[in-house]
N, CA, C and O atoms as a GROMACS GRO file, in nm:
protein
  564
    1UNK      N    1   0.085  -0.119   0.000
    1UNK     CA    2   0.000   0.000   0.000
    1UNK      C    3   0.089   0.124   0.000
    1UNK      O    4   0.193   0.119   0.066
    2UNK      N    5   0.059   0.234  -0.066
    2UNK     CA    6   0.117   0.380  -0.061
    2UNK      C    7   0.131   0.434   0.081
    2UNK      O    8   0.036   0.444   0.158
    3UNK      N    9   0.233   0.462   0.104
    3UNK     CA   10   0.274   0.532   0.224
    3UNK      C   11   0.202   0.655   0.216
    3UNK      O   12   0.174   0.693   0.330
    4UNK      N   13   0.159   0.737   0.122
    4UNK     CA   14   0.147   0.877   0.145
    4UNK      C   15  -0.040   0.846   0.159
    4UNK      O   16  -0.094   0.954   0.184
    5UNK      N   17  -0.121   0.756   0.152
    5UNK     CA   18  -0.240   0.737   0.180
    5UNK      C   19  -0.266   0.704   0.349
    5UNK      O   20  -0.381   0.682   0.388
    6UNK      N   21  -0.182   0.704   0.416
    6UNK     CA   22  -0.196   0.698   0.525
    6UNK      C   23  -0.116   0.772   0.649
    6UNK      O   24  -0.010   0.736   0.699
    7UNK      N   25  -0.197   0.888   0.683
    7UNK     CA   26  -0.103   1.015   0.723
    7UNK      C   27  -0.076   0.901   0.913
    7UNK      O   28  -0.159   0.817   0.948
    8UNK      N   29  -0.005   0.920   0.960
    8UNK     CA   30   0.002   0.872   1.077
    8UNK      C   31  -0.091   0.987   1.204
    8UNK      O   32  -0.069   0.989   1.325
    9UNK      N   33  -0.147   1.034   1.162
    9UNK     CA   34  -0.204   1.140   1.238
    9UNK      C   35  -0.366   1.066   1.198
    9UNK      O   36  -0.471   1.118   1.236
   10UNK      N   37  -0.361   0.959   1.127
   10UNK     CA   38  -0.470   0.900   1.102
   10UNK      C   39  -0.529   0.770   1.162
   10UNK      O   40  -0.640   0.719   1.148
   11UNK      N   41  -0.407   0.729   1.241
   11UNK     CA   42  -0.377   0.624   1.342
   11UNK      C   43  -0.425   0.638   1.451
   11UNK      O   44  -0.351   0.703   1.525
   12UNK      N   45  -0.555   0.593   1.512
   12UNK     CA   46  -0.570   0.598   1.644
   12UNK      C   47  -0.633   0.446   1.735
   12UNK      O   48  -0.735   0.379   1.723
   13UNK      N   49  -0.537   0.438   1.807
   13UNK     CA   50  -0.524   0.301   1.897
   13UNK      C   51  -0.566   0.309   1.970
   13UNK      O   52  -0.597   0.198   2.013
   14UNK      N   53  -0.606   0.405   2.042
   14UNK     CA   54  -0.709   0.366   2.165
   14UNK      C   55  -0.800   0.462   2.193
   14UNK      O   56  -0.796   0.559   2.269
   15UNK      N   57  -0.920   0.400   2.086
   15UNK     CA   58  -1.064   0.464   2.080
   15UNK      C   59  -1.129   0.406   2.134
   15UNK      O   60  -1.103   0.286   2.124
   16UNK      N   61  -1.240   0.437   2.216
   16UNK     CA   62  -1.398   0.353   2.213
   16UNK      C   63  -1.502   0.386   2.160
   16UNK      O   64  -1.505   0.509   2.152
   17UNK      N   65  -1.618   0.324   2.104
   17UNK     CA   66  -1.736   0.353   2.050
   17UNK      C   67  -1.816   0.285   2.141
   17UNK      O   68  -1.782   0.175   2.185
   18UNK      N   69  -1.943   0.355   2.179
   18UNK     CA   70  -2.056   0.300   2.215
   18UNK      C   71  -2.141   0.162   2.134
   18UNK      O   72  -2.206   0.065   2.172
   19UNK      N   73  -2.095   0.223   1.997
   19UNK     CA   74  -2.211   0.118   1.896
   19UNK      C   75  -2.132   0.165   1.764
   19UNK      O   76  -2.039   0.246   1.756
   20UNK      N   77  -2.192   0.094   1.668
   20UNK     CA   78  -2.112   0.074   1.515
   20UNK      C   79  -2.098   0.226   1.468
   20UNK      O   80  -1.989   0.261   1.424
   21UNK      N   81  -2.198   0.311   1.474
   21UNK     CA   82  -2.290   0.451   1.410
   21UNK      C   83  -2.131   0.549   1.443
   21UNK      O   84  -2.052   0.606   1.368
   22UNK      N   85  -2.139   0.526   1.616
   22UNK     CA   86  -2.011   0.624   1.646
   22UNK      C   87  -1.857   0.558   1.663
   22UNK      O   88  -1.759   0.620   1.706
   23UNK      N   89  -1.857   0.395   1.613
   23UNK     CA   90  -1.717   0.426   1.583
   23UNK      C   91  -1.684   0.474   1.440
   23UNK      O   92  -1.571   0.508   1.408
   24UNK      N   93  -1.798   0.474   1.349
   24UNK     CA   94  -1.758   0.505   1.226
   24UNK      C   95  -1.770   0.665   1.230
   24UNK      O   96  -1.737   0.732   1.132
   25UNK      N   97  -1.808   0.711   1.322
   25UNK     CA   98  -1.837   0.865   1.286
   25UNK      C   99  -1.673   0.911   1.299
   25UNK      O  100  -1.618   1.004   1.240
   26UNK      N  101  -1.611   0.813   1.396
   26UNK     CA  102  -1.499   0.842   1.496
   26UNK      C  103  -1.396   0.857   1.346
   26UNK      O  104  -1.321   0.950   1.317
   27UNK      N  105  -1.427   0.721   1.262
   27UNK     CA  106  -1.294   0.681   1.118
   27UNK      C  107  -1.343   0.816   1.032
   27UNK      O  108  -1.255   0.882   0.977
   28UNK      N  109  -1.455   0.849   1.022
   28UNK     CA  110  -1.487   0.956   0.917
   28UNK      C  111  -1.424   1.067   0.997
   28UNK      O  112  -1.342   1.119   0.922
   29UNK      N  113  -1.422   1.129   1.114
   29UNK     CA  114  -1.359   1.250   1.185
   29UNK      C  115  -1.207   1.228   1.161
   29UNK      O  116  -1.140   1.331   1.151
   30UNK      N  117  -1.141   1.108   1.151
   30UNK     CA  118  -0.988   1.072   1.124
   30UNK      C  119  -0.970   1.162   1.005
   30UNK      O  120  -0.877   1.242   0.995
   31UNK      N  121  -1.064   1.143   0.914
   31UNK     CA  122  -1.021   1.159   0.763
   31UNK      C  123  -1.059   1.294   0.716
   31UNK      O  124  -1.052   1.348   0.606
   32UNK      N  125  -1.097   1.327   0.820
   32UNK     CA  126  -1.179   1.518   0.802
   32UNK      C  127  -1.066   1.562   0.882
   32UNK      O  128  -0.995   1.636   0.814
   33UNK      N  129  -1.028   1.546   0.987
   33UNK     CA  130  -0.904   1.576   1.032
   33UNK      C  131  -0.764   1.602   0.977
   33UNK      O  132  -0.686   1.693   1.001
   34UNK      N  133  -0.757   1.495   0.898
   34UNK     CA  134  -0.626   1.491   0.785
   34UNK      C  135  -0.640   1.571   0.658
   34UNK      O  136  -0.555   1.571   0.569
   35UNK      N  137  -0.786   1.659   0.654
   35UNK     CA  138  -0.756   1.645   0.525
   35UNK      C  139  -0.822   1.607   0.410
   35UNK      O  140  -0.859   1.674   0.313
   36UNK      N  141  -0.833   1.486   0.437
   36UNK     CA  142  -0.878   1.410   0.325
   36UNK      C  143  -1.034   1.427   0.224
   36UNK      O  144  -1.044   1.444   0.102
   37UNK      N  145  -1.123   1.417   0.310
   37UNK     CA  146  -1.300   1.459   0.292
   37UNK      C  147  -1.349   1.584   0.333
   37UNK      O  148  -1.275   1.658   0.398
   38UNK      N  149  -1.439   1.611   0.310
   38UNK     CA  150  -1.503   1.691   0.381
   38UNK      C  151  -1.640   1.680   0.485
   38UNK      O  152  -1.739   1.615   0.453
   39UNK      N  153  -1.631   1.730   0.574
   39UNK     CA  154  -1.739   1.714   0.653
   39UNK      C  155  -1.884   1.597   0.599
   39UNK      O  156  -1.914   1.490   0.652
   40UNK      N  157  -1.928   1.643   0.521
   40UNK     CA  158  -2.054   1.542   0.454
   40UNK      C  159  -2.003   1.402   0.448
   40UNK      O  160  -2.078   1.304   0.447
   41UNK      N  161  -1.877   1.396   0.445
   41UNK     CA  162  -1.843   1.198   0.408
   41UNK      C  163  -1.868   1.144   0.483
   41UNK      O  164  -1.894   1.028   0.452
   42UNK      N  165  -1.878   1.172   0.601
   42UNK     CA  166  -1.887   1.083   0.776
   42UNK      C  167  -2.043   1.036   0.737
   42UNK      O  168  -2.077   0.921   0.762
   43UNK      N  169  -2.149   1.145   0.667
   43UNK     CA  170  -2.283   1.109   0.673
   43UNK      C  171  -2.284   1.006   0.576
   43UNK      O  172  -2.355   0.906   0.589
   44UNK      N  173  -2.184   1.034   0.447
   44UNK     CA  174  -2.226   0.909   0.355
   44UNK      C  175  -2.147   0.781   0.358
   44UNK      O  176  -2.150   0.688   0.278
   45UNK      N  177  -2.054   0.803   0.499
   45UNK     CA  178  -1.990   0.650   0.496
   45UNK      C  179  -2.124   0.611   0.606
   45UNK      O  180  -2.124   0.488   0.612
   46UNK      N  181  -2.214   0.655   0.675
   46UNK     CA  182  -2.325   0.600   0.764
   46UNK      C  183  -2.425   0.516   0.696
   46UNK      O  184  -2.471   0.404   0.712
   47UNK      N  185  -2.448   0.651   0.580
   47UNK     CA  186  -2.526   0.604   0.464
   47UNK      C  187  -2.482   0.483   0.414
   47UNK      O  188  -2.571   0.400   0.434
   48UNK      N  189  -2.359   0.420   0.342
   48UNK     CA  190  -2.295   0.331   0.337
   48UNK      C  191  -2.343   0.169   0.425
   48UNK      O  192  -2.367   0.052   0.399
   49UNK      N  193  -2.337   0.232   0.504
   49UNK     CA  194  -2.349   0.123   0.651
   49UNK      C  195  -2.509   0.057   0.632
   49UNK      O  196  -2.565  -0.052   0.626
   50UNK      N  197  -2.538   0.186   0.628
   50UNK     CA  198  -2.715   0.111   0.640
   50UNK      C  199  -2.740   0.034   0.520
   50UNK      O  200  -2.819  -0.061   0.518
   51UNK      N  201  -2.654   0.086   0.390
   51UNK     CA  202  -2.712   0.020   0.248
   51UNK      C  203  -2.641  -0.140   0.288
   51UNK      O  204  -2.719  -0.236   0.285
   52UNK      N  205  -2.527  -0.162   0.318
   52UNK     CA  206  -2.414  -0.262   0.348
   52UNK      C  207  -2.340  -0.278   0.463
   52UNK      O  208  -2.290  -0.181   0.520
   53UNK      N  209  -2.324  -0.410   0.509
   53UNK     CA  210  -2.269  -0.397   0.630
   53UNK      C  211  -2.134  -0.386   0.585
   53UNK      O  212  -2.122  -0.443   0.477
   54UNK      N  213  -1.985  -0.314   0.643
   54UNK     CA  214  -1.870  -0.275   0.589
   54UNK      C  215  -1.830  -0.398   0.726
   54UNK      O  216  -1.752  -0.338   0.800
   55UNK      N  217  -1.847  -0.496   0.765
   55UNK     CA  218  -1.791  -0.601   0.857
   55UNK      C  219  -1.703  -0.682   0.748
   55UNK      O  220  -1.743  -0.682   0.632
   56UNK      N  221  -1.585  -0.750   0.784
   56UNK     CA  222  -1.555  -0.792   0.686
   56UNK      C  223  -1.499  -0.946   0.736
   56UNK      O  224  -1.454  -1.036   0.665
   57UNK      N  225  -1.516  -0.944   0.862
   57UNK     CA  226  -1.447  -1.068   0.910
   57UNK      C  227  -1.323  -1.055   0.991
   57UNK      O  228  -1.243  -0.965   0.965
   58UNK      N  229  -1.304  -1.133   1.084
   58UNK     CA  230  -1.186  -1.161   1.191
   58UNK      C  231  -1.146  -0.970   1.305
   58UNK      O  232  -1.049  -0.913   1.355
   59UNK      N  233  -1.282  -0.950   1.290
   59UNK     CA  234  -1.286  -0.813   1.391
   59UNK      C  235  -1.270  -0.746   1.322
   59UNK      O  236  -1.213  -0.659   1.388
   60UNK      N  237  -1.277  -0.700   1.196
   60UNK     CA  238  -1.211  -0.610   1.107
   60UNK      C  239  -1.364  -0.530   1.046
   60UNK      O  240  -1.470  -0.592   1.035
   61UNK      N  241  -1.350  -0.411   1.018
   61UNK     CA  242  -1.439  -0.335   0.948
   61UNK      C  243  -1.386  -0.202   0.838
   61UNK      O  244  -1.298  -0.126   0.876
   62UNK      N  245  -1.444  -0.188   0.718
   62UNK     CA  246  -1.369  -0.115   0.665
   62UNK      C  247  -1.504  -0.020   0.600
   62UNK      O  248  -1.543  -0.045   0.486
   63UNK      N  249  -1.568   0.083   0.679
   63UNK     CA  250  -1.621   0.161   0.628
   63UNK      C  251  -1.568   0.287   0.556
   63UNK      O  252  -1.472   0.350   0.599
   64UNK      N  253  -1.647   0.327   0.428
   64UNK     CA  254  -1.598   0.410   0.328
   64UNK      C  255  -1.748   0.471   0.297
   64UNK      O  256  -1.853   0.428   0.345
   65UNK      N  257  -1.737   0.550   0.231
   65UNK     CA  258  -1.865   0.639   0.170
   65UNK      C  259  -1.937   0.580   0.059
   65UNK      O  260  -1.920   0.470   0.008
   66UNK      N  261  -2.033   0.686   0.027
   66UNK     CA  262  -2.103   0.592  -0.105
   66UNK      C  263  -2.051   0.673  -0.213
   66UNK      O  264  -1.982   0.774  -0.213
   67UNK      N  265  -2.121   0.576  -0.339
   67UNK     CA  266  -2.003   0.636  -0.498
   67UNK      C  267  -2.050   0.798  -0.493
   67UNK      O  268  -1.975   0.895  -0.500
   68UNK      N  269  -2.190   0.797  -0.478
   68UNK     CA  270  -2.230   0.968  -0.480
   68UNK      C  271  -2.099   1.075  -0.384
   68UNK      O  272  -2.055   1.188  -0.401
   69UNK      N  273  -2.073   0.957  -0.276
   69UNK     CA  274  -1.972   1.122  -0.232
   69UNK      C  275  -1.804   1.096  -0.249
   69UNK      O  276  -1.705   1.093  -0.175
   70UNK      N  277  -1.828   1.083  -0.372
   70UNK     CA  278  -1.668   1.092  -0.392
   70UNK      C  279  -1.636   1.211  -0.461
   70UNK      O  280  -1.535   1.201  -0.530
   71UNK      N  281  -1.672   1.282  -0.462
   71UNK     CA  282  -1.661   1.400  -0.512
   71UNK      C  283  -1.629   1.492  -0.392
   71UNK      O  284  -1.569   1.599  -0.403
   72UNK      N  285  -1.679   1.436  -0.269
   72UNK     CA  286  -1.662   1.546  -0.173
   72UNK      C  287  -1.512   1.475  -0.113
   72UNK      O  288  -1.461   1.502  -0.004
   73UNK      N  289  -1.453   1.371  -0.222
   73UNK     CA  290  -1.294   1.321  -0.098
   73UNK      C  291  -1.188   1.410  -0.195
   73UNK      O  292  -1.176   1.408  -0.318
   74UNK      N  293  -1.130   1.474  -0.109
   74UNK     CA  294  -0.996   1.590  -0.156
   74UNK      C  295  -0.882   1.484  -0.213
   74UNK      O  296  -0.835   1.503  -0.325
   75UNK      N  297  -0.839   1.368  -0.131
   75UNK     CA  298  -0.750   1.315  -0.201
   75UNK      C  299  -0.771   1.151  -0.104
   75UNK      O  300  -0.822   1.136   0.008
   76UNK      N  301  -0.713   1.048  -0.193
   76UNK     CA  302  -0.700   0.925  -0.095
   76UNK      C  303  -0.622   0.894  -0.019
   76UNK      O  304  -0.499   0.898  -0.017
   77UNK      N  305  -0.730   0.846   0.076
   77UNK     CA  306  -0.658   0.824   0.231
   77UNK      C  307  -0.716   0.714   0.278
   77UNK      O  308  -0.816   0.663   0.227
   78UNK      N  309  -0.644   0.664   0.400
   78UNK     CA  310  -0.718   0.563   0.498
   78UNK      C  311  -0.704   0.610   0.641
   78UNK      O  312  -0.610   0.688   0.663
   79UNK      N  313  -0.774   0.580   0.732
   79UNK     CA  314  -0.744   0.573   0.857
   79UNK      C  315  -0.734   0.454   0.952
   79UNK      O  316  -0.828   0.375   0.957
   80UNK      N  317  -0.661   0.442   1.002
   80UNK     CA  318  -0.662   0.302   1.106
   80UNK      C  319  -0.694   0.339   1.250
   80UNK      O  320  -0.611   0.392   1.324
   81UNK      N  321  -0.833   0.306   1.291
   81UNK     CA  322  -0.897   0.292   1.438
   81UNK      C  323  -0.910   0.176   1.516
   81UNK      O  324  -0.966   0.067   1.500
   82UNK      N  325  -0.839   0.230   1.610
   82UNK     CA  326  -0.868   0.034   1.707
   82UNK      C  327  -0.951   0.082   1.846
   82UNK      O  328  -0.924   0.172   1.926
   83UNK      N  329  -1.076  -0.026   1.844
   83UNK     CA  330  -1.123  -0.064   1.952
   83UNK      C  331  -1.092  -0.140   2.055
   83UNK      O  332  -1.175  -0.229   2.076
   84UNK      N  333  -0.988  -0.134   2.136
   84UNK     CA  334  -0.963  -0.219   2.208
   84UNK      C  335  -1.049  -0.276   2.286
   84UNK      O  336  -1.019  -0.388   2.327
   85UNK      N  337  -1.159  -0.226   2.324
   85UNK     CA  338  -1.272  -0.302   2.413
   85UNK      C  339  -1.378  -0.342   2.257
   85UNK      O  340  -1.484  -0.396   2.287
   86UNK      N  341  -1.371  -0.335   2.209
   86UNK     CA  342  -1.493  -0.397   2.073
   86UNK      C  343  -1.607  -0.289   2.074
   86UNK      O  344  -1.641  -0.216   2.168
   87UNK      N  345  -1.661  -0.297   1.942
   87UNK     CA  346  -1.766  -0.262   1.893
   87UNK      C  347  -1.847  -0.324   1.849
   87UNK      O  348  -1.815  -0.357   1.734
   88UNK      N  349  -1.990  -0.382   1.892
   88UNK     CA  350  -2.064  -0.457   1.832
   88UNK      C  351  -2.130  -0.365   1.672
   88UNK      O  352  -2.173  -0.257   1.632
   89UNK      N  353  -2.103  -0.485   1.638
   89UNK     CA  354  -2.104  -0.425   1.476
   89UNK      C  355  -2.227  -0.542   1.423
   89UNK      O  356  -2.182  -0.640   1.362
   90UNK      N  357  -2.379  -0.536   1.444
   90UNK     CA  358  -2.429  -0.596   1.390
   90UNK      C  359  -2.451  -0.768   1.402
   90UNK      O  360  -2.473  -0.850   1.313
   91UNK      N  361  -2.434  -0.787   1.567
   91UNK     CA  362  -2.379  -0.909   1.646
   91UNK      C  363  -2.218  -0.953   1.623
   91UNK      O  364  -2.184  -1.043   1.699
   92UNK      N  365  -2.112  -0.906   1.531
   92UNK     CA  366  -1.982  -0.906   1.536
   92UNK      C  367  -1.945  -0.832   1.603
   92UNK      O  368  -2.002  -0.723   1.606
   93UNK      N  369  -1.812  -0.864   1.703
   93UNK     CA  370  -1.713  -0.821   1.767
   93UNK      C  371  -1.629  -0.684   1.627
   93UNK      O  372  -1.607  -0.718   1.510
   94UNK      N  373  -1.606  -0.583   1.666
   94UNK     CA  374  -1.556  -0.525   1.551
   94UNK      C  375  -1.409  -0.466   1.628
   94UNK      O  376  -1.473  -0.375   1.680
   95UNK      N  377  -1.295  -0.447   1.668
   95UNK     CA  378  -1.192  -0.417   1.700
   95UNK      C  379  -1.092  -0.331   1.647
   95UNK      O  380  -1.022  -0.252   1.711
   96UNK      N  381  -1.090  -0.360   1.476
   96UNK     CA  382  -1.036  -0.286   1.383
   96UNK      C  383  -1.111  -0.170   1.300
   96UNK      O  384  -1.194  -0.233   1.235
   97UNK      N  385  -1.124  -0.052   1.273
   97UNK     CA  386  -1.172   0.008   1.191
   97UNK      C  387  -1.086   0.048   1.072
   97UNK      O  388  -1.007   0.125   1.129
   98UNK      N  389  -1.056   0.047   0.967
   98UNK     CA  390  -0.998   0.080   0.909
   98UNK      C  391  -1.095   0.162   0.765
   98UNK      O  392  -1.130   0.097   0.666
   99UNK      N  393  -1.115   0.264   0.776
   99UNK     CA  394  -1.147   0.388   0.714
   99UNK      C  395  -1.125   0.396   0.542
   99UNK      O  396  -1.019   0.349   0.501
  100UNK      N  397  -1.192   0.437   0.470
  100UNK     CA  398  -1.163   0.453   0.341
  100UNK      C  399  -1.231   0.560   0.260
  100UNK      O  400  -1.351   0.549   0.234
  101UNK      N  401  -1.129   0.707   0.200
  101UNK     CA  402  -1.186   0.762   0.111
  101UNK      C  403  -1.094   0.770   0.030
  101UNK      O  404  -0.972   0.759   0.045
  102UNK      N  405  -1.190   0.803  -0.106
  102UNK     CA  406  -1.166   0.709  -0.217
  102UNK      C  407  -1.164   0.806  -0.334
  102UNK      O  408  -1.195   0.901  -0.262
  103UNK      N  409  -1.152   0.872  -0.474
  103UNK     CA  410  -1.212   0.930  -0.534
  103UNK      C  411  -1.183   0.837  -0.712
  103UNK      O  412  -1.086   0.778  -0.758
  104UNK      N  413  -1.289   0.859  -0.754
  104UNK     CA  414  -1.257   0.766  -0.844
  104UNK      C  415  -1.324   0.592  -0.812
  104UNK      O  416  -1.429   0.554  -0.759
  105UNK      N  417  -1.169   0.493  -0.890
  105UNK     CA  418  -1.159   0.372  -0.854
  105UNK      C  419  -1.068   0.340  -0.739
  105UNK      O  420  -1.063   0.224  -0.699
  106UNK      N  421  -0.983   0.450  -0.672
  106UNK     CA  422  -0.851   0.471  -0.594
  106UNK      C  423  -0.900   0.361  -0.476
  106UNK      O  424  -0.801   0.313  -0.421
  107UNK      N  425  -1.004   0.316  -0.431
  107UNK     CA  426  -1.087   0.220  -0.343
  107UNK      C  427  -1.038   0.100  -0.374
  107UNK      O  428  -1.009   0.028  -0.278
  108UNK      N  429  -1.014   0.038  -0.532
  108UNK     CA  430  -1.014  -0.115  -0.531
  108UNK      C  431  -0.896  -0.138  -0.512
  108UNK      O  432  -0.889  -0.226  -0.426
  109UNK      N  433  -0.772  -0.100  -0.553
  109UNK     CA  434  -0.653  -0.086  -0.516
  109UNK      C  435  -0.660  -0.102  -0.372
  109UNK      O  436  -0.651  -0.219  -0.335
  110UNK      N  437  -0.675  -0.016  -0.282
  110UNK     CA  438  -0.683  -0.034  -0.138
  110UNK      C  439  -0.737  -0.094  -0.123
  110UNK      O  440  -0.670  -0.148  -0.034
  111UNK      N  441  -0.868  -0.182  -0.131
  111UNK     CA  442  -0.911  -0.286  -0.073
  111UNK      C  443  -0.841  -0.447  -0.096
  111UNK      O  444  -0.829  -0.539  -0.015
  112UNK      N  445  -0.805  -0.437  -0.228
  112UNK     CA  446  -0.712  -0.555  -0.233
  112UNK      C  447  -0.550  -0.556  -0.196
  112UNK      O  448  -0.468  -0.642  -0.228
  113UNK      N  449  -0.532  -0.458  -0.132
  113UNK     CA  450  -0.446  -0.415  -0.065
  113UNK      C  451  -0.441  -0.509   0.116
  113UNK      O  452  -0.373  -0.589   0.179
  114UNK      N  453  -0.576  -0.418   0.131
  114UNK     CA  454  -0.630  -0.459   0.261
  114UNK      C  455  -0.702  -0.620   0.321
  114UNK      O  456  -0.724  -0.674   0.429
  115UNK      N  457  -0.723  -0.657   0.140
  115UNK     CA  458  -0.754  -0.796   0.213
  115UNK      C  459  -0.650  -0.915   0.186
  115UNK      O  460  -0.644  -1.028   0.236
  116UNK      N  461  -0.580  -0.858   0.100
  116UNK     CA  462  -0.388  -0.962   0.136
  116UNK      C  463  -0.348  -0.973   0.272
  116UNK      O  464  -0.305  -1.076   0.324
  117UNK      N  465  -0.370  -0.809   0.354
  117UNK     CA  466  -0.273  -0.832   0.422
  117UNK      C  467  -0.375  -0.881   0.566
  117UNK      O  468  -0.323  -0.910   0.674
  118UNK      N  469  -0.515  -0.882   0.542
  118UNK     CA  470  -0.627  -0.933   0.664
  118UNK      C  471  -0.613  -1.057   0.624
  118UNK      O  472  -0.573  -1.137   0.709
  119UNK      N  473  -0.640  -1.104   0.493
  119UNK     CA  474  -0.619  -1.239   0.511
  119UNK      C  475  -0.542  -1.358   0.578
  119UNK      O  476  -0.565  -1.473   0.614
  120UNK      N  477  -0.411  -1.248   0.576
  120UNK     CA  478  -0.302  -1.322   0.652
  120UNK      C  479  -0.308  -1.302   0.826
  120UNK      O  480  -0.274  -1.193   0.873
  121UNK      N  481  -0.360  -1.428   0.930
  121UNK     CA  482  -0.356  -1.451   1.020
  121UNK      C  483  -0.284  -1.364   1.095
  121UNK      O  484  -0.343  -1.298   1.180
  122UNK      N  485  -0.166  -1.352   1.079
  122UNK     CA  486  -0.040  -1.284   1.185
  122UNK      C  487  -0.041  -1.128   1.149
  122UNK      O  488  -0.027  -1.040   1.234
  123UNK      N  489  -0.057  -1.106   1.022
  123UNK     CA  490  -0.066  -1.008   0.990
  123UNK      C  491  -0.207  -0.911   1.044
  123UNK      O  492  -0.205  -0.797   1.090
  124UNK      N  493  -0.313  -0.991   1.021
  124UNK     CA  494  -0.435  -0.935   1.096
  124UNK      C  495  -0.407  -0.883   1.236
  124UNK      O  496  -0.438  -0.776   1.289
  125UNK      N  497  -0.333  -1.000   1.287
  125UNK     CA  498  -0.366  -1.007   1.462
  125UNK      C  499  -0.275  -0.871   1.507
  125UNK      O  500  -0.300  -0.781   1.587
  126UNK      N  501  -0.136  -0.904   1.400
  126UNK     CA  502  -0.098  -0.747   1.444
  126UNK      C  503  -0.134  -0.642   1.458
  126UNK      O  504  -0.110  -0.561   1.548
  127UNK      N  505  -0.237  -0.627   1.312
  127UNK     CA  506  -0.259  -0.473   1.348
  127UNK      C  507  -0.385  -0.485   1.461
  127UNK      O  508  -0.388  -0.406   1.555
  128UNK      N  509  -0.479  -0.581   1.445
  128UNK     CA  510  -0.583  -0.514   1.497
  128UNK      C  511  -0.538  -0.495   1.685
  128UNK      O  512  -0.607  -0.432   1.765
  129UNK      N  513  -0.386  -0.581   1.724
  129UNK     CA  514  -0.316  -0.614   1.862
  129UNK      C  515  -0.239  -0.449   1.873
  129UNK      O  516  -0.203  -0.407   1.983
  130UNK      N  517  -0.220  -0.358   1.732
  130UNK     CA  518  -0.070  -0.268   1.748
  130UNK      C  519  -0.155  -0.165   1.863
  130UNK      O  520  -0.271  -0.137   1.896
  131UNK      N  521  -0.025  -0.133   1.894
  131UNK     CA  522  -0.047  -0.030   2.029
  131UNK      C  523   0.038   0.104   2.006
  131UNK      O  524   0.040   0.201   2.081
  132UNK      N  525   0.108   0.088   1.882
  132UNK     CA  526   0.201   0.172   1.867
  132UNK      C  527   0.189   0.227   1.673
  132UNK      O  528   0.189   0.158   1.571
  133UNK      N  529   0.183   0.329   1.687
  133UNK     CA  530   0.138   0.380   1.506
  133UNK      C  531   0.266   0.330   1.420
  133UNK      O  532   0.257   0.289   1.304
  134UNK      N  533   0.360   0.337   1.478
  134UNK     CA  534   0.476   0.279   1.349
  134UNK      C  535   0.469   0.083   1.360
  134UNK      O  536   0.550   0.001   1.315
  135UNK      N  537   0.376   0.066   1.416
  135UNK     CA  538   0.360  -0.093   1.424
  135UNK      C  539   0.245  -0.092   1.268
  135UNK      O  540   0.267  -0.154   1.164
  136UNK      N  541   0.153  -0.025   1.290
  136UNK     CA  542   0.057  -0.016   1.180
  136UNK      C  543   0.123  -0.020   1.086
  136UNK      O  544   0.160  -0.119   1.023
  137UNK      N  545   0.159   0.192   1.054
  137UNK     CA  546   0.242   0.227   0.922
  137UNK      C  547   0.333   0.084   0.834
  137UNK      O  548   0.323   0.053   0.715
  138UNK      N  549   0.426   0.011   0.952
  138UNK     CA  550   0.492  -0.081   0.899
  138UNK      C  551   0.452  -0.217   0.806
  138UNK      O  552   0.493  -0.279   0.708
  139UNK      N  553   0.326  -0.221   0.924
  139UNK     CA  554   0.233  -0.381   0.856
  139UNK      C  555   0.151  -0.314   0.715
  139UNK      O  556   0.112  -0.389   0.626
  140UNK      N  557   0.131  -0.158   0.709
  140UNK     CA  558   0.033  -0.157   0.603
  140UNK      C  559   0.137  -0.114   0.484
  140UNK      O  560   0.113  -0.167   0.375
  141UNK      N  561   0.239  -0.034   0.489
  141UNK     CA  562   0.366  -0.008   0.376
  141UNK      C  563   0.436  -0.106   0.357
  141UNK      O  564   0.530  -0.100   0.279
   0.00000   0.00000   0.00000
């Protein structure tokens, strides 16, 4: 994955969410923070959520916006959010958030990015275990 899609100021390890709604509000504020979107994306990665569940397996979640708001993403980015106490995500345990705006196709690239490196057991457990942002940066560059 591109190093410059993932600002380390986008890294946050020890979040909590009440419920699915506000840890994703939490990955969309990552990416409004950096930069990346603008304010409205947080509503259409929600929007997102309700059309599709963004769960993806082994604690992992990767909510992103819908195709309508890619127009409002400035440039591509990801963010990496960890729940260390979980987020019920729809009866799944959710632990990982990992964030996605996109403009364009700049999405499929990163997702097959993201599911090489989830697929891989050790590699999963790391990030969704890292406690430290250059543990991330490293597993995702």
């Amino acid at each position: 994955m591109r190093e410059d899609l993932l600002d380390p100021r986008a890294i946050l390890l020890h979040e909590s969410a009440a419920d699915r709604t506000e840890a994703i509000r939490r990955c969309g504020q990552a990416l409004v923070d950096v930069g990346a979107v603008a304010e409205p994306y947080v509503e259409a990665m929600l929007e997102r959520e309700r059309t599709i569940s963004t769960y993806v397996g082994e604690g992992v979640a990767i909510p992103h916006g819908t195709a309508a708001a890619k127009e409002i993403v400035k440039h591509d980015a990801i963010c990496v959010v960890r729940f260390p106490e979980g987020v019920d995500w729809d009866g799944e345990r959710v632990t990982l958030c990992v964030g996605i705006a996109a403009r364009n196709d700049g999405h499929v690239p990163l997702l097959a990015a993201l599911a090489d490196i989830l697929l891989d057991p050790e590699r999963a457990r790391t990030l969704r275990e890292a406690t430290e942002v250059h543990q991330v940066i490293k597993e995702l560059t």
